[in-house]
VOGU-3710 file (C-alpha; in Angstrom, 3 decimals, decimal comma):
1> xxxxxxxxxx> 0,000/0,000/0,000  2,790/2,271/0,717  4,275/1,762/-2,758  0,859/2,800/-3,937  0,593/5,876/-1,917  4,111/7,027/-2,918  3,019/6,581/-6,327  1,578/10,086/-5,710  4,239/11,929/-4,417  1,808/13,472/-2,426
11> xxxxxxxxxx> 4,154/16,028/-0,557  5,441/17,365/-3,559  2,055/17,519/-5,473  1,095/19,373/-2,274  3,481/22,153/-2,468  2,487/22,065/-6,142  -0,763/23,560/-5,392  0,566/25,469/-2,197  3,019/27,415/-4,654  0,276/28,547/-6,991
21> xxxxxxxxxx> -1,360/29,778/-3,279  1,676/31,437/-2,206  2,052/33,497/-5,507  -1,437/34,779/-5,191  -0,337/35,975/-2,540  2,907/37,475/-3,782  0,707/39,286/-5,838  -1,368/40,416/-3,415  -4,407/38,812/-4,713  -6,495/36,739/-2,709
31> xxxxxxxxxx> -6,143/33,015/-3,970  -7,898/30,764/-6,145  -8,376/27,346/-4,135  -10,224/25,889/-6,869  -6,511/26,499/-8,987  -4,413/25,887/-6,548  -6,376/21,845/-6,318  -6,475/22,017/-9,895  -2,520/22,141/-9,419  -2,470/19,446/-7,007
41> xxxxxxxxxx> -4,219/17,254/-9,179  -2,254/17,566/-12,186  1,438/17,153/-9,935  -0,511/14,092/-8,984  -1,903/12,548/-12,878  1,829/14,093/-14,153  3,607/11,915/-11,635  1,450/8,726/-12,338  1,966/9,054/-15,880  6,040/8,782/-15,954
51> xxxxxxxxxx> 5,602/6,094/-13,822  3,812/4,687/-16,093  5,330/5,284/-19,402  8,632/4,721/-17,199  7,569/0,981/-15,813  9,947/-1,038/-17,607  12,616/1,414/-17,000  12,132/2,127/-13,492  12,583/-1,690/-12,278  15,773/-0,930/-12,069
61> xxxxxxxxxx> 15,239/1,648/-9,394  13,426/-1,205/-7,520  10,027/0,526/-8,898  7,760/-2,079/-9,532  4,137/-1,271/-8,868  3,052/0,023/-12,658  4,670/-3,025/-13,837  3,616/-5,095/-11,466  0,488/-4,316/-11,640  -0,622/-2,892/-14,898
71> xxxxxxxxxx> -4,358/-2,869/-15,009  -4,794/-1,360/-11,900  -1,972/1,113/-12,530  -3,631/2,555/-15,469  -7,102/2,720/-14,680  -5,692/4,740/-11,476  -4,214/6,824/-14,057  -6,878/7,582/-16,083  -9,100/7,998/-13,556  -6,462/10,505/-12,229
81> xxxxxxxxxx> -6,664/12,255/-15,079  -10,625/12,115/-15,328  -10,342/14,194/-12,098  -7,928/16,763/-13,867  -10,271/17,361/-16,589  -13,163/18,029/-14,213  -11,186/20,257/-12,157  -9,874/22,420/-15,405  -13,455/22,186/-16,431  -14,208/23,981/-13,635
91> xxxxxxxxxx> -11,555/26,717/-13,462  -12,511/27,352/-17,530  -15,947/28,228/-16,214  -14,089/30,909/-13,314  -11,429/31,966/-16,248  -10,652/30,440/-18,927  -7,565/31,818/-19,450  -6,112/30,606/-15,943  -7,479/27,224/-17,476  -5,885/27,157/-20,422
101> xxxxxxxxxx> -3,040/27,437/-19,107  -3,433/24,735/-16,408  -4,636/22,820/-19,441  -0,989/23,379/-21,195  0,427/22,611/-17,739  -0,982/18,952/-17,716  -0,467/18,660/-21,576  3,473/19,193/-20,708  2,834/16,691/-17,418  1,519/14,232/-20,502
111> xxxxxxxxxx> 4,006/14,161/-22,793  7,293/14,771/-20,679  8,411/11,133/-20,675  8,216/11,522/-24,840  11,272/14,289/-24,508  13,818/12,427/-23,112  16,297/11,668/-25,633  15,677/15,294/-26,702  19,216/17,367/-25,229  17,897/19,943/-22,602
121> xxxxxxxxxx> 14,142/19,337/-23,074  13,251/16,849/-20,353  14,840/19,160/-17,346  14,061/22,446/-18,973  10,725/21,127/-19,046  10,122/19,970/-15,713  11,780/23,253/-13,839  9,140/25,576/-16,559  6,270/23,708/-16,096  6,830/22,856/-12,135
131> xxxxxxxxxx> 7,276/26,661/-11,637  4,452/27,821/-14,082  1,985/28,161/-10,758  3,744/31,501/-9,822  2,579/33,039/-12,998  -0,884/32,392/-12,579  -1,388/35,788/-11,215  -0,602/37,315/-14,234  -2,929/35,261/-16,233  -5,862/36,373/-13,746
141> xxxxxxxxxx> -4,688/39,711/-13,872  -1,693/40,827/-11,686  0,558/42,834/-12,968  3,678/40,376/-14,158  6,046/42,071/-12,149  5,082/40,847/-9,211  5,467/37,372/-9,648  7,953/36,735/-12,772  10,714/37,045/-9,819  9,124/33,922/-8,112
151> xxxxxxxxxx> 8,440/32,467/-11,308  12,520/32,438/-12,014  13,284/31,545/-8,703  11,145/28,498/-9,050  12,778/27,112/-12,451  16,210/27,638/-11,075  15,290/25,525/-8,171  13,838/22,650/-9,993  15,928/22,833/-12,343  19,098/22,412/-10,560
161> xxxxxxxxxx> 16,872/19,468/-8,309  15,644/17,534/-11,259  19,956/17,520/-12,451  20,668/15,888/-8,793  17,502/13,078/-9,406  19,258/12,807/-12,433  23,298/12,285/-10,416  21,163/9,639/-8,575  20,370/7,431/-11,822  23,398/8,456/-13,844
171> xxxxxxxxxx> 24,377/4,867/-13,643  20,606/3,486/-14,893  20,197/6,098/-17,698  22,227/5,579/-20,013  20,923/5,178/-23,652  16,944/5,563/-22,276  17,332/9,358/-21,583  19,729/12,315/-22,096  20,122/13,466/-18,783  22,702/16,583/-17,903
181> xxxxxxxxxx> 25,016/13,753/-16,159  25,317/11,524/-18,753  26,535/14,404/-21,527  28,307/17,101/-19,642  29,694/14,438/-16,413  29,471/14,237/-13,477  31,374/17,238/-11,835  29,971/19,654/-13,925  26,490/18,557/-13,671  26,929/18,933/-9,928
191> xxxxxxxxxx> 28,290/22,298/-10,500  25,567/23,354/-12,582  22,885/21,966/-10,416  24,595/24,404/-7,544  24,656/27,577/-9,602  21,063/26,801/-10,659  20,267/26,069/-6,874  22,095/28,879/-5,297  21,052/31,513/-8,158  17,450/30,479/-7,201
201> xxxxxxxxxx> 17,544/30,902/-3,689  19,124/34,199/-3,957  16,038/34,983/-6,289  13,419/33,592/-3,702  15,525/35,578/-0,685  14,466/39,181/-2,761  11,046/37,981/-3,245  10,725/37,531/0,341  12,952/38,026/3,248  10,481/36,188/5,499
211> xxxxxxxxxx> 12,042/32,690/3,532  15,372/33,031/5,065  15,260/30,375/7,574  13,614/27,747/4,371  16,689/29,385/1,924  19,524/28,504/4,671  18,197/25,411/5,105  18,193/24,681/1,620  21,687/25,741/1,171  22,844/23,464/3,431
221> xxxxxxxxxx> 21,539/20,402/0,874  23,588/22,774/-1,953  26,781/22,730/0,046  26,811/19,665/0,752  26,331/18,192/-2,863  29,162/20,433/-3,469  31,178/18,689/-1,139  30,282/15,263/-2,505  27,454/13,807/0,061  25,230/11,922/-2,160
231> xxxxxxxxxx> 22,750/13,820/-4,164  20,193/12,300/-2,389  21,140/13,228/0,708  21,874/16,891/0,142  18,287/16,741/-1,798  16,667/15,907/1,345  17,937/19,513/2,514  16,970/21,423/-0,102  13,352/19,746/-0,515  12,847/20,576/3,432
241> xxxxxxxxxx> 14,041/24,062/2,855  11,443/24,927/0,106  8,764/23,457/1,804  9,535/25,696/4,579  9,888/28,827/2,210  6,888/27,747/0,575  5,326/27,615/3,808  5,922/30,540/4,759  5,117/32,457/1,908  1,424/30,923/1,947
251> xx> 1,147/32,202/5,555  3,098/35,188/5,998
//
């Protein structure tokens, strides 16, 4: 069951939707709820769906529930996405611009797996489309200044965290995606995944001074990947940090 549960990535999908909160916020607009489930969800069908497209790959990992369990697996999936659609549904009837981009959102959550022989596309398109809830506020109206900051901040950070996932399976990878590991090495992938990291927490610290305690926290993961703990390991850091900072900017 836990295997199932994990499936979700629940925390993450969480902070998903708690990001698009926080840059309501940021904006200093009061926040959409219904959007900010509608974000949830999708985290949640996007995450299902590379595990599923991913099955055969990710045995290797010791991932074995899609492929264990196929028919199950996919009608969770679709039934994942059935919920998506209803929710987007929904936000198209509050504004339908906010939903068309959610809609683009989930299309990009759909066909990620697709990219990943393609050289840069698979990470650039994880950190754009992870950190496309902080511009949400423009779409409903904000003024884009307000939140492009957070929006950069955001693609930095998942950008240089999807490069450490992808230290962690540099050894599994190899000829099934082009990862940032595999073509530039391993030192310099680590080196890039710090700039990106430390670039975007400088960002987030201007957006909000209130996110120091989350952006020291984080840095701690950042120094220590430069100081060769395992990426894993110094990820643990960083993901605790940004749930704090997120944290705080839904409730500050």
């Amino acid at each position: 069951m836990a295997a199932w549960i994990w499936s979700f990535r629940l925390p993450v999908c969480t902070l998903a939707g708690l990001q698009a909160v926080a840059s309501f916020w940021v904006a200093g607009m009061d926040p959409s709820w219904l959007v900010a489930v509608a974000v949830f969800f999708i985290a949640c069908a996007t995450m299902l769906q590379n595990d599923w497209r991913d099955r055969y790959h990710d045995r290797r990992k010791g991932k074995v529930v899609a492929l264990e369990h196929p028919g199950t697996f996919l009608a969770l999936l679709l039934a994942c996405w059935s919920i998506c659609g209803l929710f987007l549904l929904l936000v198209v009837i509050e504004d339908n611009r906010t939903g068309i981009v959610l809609s683009l959102m989930a299309f990009a959550g759909m066909v990620y797996s697709e990219t990943r022989l393609m050289p840069m596309v698979p990470v650039t398109l994880v950190a754009v489309t992870a950190a496309s809830p902080s511009l949400l506020p423009a779409v409903a109206g904000a003024s884009v200044d307000t939140v492009w900051p957070l929006f950069l901040s955001f693609v930095l950070v998942v950008f240089g965290r999807e490069v450490t996932k992808d230290l962690d399976d540099e050894n599994i990878d190899r000829g099934y995606k082009w990862t940032i590991p595999l073509a530039w090495g391993n030192r310099w992938a680590k080196i890039t995944a710090a700039i990106a990291l430390t670039v975007g927490l400088v960002v987030l610290f201007f957006v909000s001074s209130a996110v120091l305690p989350g952006i020291l926290f984080a840095m701690i993961g950042v120094i220590l990947l430069i100081c060769g703990a395992s990426p894993r390991g110094s990820r643990a850091y960083l993901d605790l940090g940004m749930a704090l900072a997120i944290l705080t900017l839904v409730v500050d």
